[in-house]
N, C-alpha and C positions, 0 to 999 in steps of 0.2 A: 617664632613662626608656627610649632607646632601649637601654642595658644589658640591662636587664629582660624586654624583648621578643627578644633576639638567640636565633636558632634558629626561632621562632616564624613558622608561615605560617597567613597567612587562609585561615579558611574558605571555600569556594567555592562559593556558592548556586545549584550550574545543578541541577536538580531531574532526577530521571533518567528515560530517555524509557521509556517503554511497548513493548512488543513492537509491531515492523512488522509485518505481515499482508497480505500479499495473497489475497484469494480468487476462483477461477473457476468460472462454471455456466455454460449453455450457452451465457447472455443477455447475460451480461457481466462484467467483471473486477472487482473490487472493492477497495479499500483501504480500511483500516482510517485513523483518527484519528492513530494515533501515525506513522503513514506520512509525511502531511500534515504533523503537527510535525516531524521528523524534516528533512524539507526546507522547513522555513519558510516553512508554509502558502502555498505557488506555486498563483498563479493557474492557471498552463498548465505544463504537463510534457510531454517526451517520455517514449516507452516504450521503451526500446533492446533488441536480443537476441542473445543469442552462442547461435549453434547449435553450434557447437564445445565451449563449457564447460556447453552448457545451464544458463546461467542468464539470466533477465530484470532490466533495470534503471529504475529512475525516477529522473528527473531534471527539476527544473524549467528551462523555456523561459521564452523570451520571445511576445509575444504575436505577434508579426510572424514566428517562427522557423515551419520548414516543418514540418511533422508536430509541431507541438504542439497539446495536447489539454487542454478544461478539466478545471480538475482541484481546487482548493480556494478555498474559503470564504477571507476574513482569519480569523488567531489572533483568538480568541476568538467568531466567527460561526461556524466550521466543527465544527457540536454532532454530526455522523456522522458514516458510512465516506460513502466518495467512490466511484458504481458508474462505471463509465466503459463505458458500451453502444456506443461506436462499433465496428459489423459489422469494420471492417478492423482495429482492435485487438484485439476477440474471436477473431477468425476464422486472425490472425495468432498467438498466446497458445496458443490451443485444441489445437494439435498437440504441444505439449508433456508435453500432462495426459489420462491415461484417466478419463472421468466416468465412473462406475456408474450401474448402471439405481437408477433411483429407484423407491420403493412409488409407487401413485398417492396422488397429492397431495400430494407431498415433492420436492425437487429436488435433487439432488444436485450436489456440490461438492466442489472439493479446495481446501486451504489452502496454504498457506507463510509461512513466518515468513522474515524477511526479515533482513539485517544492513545497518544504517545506517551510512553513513559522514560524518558530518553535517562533515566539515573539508569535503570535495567534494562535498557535496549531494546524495549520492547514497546511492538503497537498492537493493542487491543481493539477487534472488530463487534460489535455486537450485532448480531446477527436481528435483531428487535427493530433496529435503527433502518435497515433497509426501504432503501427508497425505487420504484422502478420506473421505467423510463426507455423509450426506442431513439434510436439514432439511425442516420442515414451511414448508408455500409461506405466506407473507407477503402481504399484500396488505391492501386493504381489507375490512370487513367488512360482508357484505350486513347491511342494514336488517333490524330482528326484523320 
């Protein structure tokens, strides 16, 4: 039998991950799902930045670790993006990317798709790659 099989490798059932996405508006920085998978759905993350290469990184943290940020749901809870509003993450982020004026009632935004490196946990933003873009504002809808 092992004859038979000589040459022959298994199939390898890791299902392929989704584009990373980071998005920013004025309010706050966003990741997309495949982000979260990508680094195996971390409760807490740091946000690292190389102003030299401009690009931005996530990495998950531990919860005692200094500048970590919540950040995902468990695998299989985490059904969104993850927005992460903390002012010194925004505020920190925000000079990297020109927002455009929005129409009224649209907000605008720039994206990046990100490249994961899922052996070291980490997702690479390059800040180059930035794309911008308005969307219509989100929210609740007032009562008819």
């Amino acid at each position: 039998m092992a004859s038979l099989l000589q040459g022959f490798e298994e199939v390898k059932l890791v299902k392929p991950l989704g584009k990373t996405v980071m998005t920013i508006t004025d309010s706050a920085v966003r990741f997309n799902k495949a982000t979260a998978e990508a680094l195996g759905f971390p409760t807490f993350v740091k946000v690292l930045i190389n102003d030299r290469t401009k690009q931005i990184a996530v990495t998950p943290a531990t919860t005692k670790a200094d500048n970590a940020i919540k950040f995902s749901k468990a695998e299989g809870k985490q059904t969104a993006s993850i927005s992460i509003k903390d002012a010194t993450v925004v505020s920190a982020i925000a000079p990297y990317f020109t927002l455009e004026e929005a129409p009224e009632g649209e907000i605008a935004y720039v994206s990046v798709a990100g490249t994961p490196y899922q052996g070291d946990k980490v997702v690479i933003f390059n800040v180059a790659d930035a794309t911008p873009g308005t969307m219509k504002r989100r929210g609740r809808k007032k009562a008819a």
